[in-house]
C-alpha positions as CSV (number, residue, x, y, z in Angstrom):
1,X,0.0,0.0,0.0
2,X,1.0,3.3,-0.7
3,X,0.3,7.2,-0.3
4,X,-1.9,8.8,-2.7
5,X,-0.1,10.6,-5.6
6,X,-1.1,13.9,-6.6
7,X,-3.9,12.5,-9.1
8,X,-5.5,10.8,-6.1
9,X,-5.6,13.8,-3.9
10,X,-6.7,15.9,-6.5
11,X,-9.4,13.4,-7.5
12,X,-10.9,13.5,-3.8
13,X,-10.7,17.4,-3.1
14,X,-13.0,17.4,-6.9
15,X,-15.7,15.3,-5.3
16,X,-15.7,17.2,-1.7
17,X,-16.3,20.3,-3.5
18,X,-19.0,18.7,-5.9
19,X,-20.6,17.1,-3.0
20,X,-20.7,19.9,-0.4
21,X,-20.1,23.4,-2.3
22,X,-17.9,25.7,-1.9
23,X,-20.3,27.8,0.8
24,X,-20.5,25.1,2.8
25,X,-17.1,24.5,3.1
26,X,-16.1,28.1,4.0
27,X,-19.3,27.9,6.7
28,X,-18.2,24.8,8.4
29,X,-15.1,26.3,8.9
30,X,-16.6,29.1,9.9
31,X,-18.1,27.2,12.7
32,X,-15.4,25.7,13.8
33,X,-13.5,29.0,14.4
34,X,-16.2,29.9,16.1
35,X,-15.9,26.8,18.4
36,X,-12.5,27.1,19.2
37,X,-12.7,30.5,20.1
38,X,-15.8,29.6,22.7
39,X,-13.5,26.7,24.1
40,X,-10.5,29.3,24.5
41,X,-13.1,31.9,25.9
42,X,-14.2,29.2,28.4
43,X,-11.0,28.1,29.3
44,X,-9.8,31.7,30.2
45,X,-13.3,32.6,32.3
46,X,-12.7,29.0,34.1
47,X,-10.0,30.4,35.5
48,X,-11.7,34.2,37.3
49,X,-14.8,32.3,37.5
50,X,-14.0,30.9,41.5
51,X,-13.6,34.6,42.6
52,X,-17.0,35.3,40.9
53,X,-18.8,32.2,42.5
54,X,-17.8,33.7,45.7
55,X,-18.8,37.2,45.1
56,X,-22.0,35.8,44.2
57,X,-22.5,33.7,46.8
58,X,-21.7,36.6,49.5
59,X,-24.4,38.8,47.3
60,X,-26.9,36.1,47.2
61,X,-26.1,35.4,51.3
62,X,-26.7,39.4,52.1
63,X,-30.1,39.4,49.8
64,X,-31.5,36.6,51.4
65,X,-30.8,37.9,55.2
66,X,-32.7,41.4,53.4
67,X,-35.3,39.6,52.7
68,X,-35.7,37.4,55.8
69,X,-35.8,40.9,58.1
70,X,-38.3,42.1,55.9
71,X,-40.8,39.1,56.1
């Protein structure tokens, strides 16, 4: 067995295009951009988002003593 000459690639990357178009292509890749950058986004908020858990929890603490005076 060996690796596809130049024929053979050229042959496969004909039929992707016929089959899914070139828009689609480009928009599929578009999406997957887009889904990297969410992951990288994610992955950079993981990191402040124990300080903000805490805030909130200290914010949702105070509101609920508020509210338990006031009943």
């Amino acid at each position: 067995m060996h690796a596809p000459g130049i024929w053979g690639i050229l042959v496969v990357a004909v039929v992707v295009l016929l089959l899914f178009g070139r828009g689609k292509i480009s928009g599929m890749m578009g999406e997957v951009a887009s889904g990297i950058k969410a992951f990288q986004k994610g992955m950079r908020d993981e990191e402040t988002k124990p300080a903000q858990i805490d805030a909130n929890a200290k914010v949702n603490a105070a509101s609920e003593t508020e509210k338990s005076k006031d009943a």
